[in-house]
Backbone as CSV, one residue per row, in Angstrom:
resi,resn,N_x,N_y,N_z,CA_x,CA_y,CA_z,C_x,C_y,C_z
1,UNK,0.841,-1.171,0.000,0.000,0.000,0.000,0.890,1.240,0.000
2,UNK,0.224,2.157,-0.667,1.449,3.388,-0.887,0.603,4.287,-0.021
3,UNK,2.208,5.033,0.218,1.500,6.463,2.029,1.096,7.412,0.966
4,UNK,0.404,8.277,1.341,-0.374,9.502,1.306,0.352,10.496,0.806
5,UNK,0.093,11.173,-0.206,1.010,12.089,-0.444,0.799,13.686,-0.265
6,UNK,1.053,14.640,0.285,0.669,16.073,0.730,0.861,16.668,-0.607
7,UNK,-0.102,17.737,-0.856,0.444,18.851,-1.589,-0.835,20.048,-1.142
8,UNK,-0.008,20.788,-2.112,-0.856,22.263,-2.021,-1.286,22.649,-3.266
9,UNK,-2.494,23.304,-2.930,-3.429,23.676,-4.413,-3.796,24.794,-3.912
10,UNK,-4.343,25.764,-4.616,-5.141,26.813,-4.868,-6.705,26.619,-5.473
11,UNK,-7.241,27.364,-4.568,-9.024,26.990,-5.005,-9.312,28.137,-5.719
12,UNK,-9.962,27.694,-7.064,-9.722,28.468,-8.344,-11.399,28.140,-8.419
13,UNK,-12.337,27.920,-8.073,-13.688,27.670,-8.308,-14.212,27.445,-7.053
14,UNK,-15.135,27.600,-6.627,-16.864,26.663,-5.659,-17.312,26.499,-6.452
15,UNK,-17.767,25.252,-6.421,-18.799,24.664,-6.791,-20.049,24.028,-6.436
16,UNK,-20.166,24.356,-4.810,-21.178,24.370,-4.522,-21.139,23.635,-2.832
17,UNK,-22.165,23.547,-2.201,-22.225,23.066,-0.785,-23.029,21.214,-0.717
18,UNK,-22.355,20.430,-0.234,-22.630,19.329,-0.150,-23.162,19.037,1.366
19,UNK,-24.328,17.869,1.352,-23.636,17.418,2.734,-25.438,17.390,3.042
20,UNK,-25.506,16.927,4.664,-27.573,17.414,5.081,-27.119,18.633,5.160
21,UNK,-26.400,19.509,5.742,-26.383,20.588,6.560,-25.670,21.218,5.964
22,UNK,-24.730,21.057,4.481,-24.216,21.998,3.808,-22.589,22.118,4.639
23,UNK,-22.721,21.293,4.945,-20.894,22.187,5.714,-19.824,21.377,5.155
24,UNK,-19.756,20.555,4.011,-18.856,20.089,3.199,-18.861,21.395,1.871
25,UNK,-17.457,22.304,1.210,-17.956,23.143,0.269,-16.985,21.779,-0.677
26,UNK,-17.679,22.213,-1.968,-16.965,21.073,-3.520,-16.357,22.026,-3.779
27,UNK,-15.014,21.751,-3.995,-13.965,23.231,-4.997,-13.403,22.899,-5.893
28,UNK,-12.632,23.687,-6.754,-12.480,22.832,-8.013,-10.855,23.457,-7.499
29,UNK,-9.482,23.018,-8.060,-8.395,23.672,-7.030,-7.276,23.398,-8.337
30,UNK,-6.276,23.863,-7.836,-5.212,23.579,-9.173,-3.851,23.958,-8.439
31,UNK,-3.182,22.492,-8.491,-2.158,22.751,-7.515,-1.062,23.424,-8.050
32,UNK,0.010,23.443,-7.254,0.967,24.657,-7.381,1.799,24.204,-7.945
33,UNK,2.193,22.803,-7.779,3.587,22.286,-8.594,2.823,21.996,-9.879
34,UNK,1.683,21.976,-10.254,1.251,21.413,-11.907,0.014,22.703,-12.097
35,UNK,0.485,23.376,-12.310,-0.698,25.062,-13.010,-1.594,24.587,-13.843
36,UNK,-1.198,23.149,-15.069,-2.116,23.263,-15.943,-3.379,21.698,-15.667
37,UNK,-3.185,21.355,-14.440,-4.262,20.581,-14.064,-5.661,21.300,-13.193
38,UNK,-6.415,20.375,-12.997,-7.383,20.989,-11.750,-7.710,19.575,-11.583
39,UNK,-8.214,19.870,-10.121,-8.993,18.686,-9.476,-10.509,18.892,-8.679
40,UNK,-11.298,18.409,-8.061,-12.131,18.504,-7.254,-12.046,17.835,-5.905
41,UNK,-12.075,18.806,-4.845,-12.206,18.315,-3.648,-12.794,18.794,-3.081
42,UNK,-13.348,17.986,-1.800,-14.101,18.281,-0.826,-13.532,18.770,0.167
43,UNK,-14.093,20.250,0.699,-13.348,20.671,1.747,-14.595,21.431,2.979
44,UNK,-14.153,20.806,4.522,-14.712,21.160,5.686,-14.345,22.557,6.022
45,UNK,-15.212,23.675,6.647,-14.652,24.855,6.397,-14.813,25.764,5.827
46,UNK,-14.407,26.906,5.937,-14.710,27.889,5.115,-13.392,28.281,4.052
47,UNK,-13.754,28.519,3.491,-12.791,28.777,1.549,-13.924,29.703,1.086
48,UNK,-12.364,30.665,0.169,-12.954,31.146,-0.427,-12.034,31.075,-2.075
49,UNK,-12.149,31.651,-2.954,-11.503,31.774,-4.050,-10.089,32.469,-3.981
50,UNK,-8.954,31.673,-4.088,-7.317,32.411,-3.925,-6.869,31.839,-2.926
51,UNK,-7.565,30.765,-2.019,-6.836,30.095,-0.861,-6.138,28.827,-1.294
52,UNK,-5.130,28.675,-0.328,-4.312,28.130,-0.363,-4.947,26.725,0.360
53,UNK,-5.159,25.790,-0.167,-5.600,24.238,1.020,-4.262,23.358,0.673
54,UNK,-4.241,22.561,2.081,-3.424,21.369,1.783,-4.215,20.493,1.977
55,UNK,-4.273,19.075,0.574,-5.084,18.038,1.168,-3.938,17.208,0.355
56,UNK,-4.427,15.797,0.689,-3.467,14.680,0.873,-3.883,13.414,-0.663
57,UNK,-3.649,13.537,-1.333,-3.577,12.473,-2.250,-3.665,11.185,-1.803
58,UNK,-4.785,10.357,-2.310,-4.217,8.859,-1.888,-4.649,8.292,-3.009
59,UNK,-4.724,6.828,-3.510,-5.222,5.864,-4.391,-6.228,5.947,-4.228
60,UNK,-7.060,6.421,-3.046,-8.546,6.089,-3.374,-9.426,7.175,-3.696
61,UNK,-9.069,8.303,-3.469,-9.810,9.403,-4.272,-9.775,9.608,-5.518
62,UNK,-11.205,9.893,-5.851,-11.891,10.029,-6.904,-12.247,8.714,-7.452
63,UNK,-12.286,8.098,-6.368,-12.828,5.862,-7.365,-14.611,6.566,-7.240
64,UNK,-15.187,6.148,-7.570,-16.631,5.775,-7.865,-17.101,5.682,-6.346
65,UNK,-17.945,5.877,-5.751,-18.676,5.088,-4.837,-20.201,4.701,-4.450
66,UNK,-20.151,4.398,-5.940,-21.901,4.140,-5.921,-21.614,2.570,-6.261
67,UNK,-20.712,1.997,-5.696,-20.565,-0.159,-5.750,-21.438,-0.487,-4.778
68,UNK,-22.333,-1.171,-5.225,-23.250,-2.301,-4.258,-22.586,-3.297,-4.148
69,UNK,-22.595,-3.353,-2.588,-22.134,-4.463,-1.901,-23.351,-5.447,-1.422
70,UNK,-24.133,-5.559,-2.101,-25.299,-6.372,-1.294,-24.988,-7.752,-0.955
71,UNK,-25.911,-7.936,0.380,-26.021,-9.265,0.937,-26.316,-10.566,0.213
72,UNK,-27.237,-10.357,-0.786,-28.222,-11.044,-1.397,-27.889,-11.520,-2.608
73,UNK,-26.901,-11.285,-3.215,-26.231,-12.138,-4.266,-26.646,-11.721,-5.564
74,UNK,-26.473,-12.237,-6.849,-27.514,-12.003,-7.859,-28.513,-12.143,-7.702
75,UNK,-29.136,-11.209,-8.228,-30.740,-11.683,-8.932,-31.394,-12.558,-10.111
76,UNK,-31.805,-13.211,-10.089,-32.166,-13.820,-11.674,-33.389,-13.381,-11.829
């Protein structure tokens, strides 16, 4: 398993408030060592446009997570 990797981005978009209660914001961000990418992350908190976040890279962000795991096996 590979460790976590840190970096820093700049939040270059909102895109809006997630969550029941809204306190997850979606940002769209573009980190500092690569200018001509962007990504989307979820961030706790307040942001605004020109901030600086550090969040952590791993293998599992951005997989899908709408996989059913059901109990019940196929259906026929």
């Amino acid at each position: 398993m590979s460790r976590p990797v840190s970096a820093k981005a700049r939040v270059i978009k909102i895109l809006g408030r997630i969550g029941a209660c809204g306190i997850i914001t979606e940002v769209q961000v573009q980190p500092l060592d690569f200018p001509k990418m962007h990504f989307r992350r979820s961030v706790k908190g307040r942001v605004r446009i020109g901030d600086i976040i550090d969040f952590v890279d791993t293998e599992l962000a951005g997989q899908p997570a709408c996989r059913s795991h059901s109990n019940f096996g196929e259906v026929e």
